[in-house]
N, C-alpha and C positions, 0 to 999 in steps of 0.2 A: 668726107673728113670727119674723123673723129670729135666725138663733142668733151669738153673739156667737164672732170667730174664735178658735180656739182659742191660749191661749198660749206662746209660746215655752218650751221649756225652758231651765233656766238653767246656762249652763255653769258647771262648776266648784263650790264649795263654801266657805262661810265660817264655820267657827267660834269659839268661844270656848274659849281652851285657858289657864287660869290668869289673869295679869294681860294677854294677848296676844289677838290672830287669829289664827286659822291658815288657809291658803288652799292649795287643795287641785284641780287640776285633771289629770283623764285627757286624755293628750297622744298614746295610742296603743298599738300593740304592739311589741314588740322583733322588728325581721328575721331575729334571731339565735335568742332564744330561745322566741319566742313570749309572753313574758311582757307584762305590762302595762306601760304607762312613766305617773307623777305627775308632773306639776310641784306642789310643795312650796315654803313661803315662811310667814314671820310678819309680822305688824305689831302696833303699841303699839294703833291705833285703827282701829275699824272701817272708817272712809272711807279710811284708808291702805292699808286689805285689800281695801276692790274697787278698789284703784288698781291692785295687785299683781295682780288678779286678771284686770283688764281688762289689764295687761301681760302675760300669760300669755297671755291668751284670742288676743291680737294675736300671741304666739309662735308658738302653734300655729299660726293662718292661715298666718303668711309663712315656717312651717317652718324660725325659725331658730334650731331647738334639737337634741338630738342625739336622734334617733328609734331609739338602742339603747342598752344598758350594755355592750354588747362591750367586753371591754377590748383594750388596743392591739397582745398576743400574739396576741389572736385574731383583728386583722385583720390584722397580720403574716401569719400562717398561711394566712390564706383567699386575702390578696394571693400570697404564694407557691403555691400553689395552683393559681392560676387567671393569674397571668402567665407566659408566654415567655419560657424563661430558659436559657443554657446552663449544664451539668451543675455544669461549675468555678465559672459566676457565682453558682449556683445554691446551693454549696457554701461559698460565701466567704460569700453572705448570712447564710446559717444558721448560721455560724460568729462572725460580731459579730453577730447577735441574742441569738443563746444568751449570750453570755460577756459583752456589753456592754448592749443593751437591755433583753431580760427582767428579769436580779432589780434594776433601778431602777424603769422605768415599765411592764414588760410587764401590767402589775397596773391601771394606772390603766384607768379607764373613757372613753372616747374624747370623752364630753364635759366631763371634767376634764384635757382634755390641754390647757395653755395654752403660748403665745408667749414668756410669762416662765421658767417651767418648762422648755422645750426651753431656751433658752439657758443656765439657768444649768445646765443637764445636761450640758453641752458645755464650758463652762468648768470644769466639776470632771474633767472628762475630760482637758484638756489641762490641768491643774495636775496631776491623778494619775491614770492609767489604772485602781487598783484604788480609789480614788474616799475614802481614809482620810482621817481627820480630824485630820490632823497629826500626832496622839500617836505616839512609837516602841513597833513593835508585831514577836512576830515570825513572819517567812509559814512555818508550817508544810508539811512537803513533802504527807501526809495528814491525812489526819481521823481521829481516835482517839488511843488511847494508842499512844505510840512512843519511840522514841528517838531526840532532836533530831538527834544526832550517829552516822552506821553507817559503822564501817569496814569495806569488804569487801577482806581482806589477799589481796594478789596469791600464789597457792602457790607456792612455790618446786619446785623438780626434784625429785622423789623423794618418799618416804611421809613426810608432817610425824610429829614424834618425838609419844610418849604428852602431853606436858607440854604441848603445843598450838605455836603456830609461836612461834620464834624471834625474840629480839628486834634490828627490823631497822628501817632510814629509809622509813616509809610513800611520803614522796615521790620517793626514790631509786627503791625500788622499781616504782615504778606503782600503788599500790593506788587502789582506787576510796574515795572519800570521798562521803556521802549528807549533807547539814546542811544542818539548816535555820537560815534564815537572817535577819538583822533587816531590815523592810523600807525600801525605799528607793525613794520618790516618781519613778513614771518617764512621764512625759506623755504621751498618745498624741499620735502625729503631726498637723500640721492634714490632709492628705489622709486617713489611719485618721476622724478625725472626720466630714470633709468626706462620706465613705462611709456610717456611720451614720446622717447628718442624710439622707441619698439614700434610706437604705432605709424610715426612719419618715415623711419627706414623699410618696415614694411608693404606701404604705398608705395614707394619708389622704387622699390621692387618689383613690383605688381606694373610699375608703368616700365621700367626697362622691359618687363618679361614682354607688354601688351607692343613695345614698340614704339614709345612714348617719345622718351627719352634714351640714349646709349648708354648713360652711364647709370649709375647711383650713388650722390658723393656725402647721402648720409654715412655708409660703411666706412668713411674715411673720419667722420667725425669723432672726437674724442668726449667719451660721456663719464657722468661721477662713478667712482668706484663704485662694486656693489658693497652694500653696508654688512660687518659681521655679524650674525645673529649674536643677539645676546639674553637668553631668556631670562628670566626674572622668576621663578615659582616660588610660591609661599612654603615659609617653614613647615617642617612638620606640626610642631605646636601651633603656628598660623592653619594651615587644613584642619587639624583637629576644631577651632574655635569657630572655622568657618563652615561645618560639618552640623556643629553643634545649633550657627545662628540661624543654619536652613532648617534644620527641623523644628525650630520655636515658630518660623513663619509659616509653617504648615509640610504634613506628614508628604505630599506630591513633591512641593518644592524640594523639602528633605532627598528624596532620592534622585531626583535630576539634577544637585550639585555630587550629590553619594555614586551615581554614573559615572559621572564626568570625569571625576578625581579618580577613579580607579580603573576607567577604561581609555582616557586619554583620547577620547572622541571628539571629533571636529564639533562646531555648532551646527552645522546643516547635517551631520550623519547623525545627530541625538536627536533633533527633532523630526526627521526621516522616520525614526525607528516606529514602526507598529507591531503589534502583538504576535501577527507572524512571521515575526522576524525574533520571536523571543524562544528558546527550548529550553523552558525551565529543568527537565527531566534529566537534559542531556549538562546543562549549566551554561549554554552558549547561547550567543547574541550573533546574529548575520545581519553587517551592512552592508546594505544595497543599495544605496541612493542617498541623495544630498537633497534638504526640503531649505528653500532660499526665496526672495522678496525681489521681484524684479519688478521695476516702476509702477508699483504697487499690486502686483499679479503674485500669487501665490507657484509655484512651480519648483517640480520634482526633478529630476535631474539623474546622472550618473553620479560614482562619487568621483573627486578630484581625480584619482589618476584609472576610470571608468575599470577601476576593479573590485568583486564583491570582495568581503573578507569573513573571517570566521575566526571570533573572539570566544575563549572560554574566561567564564565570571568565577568568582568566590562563592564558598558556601553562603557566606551573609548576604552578599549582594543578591543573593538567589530567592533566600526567605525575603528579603526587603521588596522584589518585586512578585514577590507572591501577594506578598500584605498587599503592594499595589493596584495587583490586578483585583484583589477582596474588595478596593474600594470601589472601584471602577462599575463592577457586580452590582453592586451596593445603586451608584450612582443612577444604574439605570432602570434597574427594578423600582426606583422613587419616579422615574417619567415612562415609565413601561416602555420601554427598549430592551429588546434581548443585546448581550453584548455579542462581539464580533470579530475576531480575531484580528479587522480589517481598519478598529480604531487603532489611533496613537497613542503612544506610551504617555507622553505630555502634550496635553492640552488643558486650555482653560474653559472648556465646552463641557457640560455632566457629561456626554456619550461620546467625546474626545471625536468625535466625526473630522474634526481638523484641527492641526498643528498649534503651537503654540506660535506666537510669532519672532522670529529670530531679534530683532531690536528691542522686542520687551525682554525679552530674557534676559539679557546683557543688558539692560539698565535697570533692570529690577536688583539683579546678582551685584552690581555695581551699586546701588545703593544698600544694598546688604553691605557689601564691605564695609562701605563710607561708617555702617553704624556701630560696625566694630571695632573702627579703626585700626583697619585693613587695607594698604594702598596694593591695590589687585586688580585684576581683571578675569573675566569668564576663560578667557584663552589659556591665561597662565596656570589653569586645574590641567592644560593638558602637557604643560610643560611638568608641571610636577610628577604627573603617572611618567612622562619619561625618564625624568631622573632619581627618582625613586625605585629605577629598574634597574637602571644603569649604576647607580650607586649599589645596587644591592648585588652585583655581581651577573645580572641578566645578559647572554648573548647581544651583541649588538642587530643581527639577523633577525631576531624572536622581536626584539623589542619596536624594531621597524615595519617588522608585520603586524603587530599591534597598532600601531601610530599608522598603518597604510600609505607609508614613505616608499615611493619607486626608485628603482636603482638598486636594490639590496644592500640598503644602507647607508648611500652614500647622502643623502638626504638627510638621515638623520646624524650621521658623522661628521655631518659641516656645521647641523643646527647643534649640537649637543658635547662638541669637540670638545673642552672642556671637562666635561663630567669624564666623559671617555678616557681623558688624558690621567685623571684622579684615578683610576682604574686600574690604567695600565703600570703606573706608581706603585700601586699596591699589589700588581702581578709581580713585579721586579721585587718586590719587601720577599715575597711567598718566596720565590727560587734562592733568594738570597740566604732566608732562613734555611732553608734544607738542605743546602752546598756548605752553612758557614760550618765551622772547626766545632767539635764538642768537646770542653774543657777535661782533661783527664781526671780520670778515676782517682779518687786519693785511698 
């Protein structure tokens, strides 16, 4: 006699838990931890629990449930990890992780991470970066007990008397003042956010790819506009005065603001540049590299879009760095070092053996401005070499290879649209002039 087929086993579980069901289904193991993963669920009646339960049994098949409890630092982590990334990108990640993703969602479980969730995370971002809840609070400088308010009194000349210092105008004076202070609602930018939402859709990416999760419902999430560029470059008669206040602070300084403004170079490609990177003969500059401050590491790099270029200079700009490299000569015949092709252009070293450092430059240049009263910044010399090209009738092509913008200009046509548009105005004046009617001869 034939034996009867043996029965299936029955996935899952249904019992009776008080006035309820409870349905219970093994979904797998964790990629991460090895641990078991449940689906879990109730119902009022039994037929409602194998409805739950056949919905379940259907998740598992078409696997579209989250097949770990990682949470979303840990696939942050494993994404950084295992992506290609440069050292600075790699540093800026890690830096709005830690300070902005972690202590909100780095906790959640990857298949509690929802659509509604990210955005409204994003909108408490851009109403307030430290994410408060309205109430006036105040940000203390440390943690513990302290003293809100630390005056550290500037010494005056000489041995202060037994009786402690004198009493004097703290602010006169210069003293330093430490307070802490009441807070005050500061939004993060839509780009700072636009960045966040890049580095949490990318993770989740990285985990659907890994098999994590099925879905990724950051893509669905709605993030802030990106912001329109809007540069800002000093007047012409502003460069001229800001040209004139670097060379009183010294003849180096003078030509690394005199660079800047006429070749429209990033800050990491002008402090890159070394000697052999200079052909005076020929009047060109070759960038090759980007010189940048990674948590406190000195490091050389590709430039932004890892292509060299080849800039030709002005006759002045040519003699200005000849005088340059005279002093340079100079510099090191006083400590007996032969020079080297192999030093940099600017440094504050006599044998320029290394860099200038990127965040002095730009607060030295910025307290230049401050003295001229000049509301500027280092970046905006490079906004000016662009639109001083662009204004002047310069291809848009030419002036992109200049600036080392990829895309053949479409980079520089979204940053500069504007000037562009002023341009194209005055192409339509030209055809219009040379079509219109010429008053007859009398």
């Amino acid at each position: 006699m034939p034996k009867d087929p043996p029965k299936r086993r029955q996935q899952g579980m249904i019992r009776r838990r008080g006035n309820s069901y409870q349905v219970v289904l093994f979904s797998g193991r964790d990629p991460v931890s090895g641990r078991k993963i449940y689906l879990r669920g109730s119902r009022p009646s039994r037929t409602e629990a194998e409805q739950l339960l056949k919905k379940f049994v259907g998740q598992v098949a078409a696997q579209r449930h989250a097949t770990t409890r990682a949470s979303l630092r840990t696939t942050i982590e494993a994404w950084l990890g295992t992506h290609e990334l440069e050292e600075s990108t790699r540093a800026t990640y890690v830096g709005y992780a830690a300070k902005h993703i972690y202590p909100v969602v780095g906790d959640h479980p990857l298949g509690k991470i929802t659509t509604h969730g990210l955005e409204r995370f994003y909108a408490e971002l851009r109403r307030c970066g430290a994410r408060c809840d309205g109430r006036p609070y105040v940000e203390h400088r440390i943690d513990g007990p302290h003293e809100c308010r630390e005056v550290r009194h500037k010494r005056p000349p000489g041995r202060p008397p037994a009786s402690g210092y004198p009493e004097h105008d703290c602010a006169e004076r210069g003293c330093a003042v430490s307070e802490c202070r009441e807070h005050v609602c500061r939004p993060l930018a839509a780009a700072t956010v636009r960045k966040i939402h890049f580095i949490i859709r990318a993770a989740l990416t990285a985990a659907e790819r890994w098999e994590w999760i099925s879905s990724n419902l950051a893509e669905l999430a709605r993030i802030p506009r990106a912001p329109v560029p809007d540069p800002d470059p000093p007047t012409s008669a502003e460069a001229a005065v800001l040209v004139a206040a670097a060379r009183e602070e010294g003849a180096d300084w003078g030509v690394l603001v005199w660079v800047v403004m006429v070749t429209g170079l990033r800050r990491a490609e002008l402090l890159a540049l070394r000697w052999s990177d200079v052909d005076l003969d020929s009047s060109v500059l070759y960038v090759r590299r980007n010189h940048v401050r990674v948590v406190g590491k000195s490091i050389e790099k590709d430039t932004k879009t890892h292509r060299a270029r080849r800039l030709a200079v002005d006759s002045e700009t040519v003699e200005l760095l000849r005088e340059h490299w005279a002093r340079y000569e100079e510099r090191c015949r006083q400590v007996g070092v032969k020079p080297t092709s192999a030093a940099y252009l600017f440094s504050y070293s006599p044998t320029n053996e290394k860099p200038c450092d990127p965040s002095g430059v730009t607060h030295r240049y910025g307290r230049m401005c401050e003295r001229v009263g000049i509301d500027s910044h280092l970046h905006a010399l490079r906004h000016y070499s662009a639109t001083e090209l662009l204004t002047a009738g310069v291809d848009l092509r030419t002036v992109a290879g200049r600036l080392g913008h990829g895309g053949g200009g479409a980079t520089t046509l979204r940053v500069y649209a504007a000037w562009v548009a002023n341009e194209d105005r005055r192409a339509a004046e030209i055809v219009a002039r040379r079509v219109r009617p010429q008053p007859p001869e009398v």
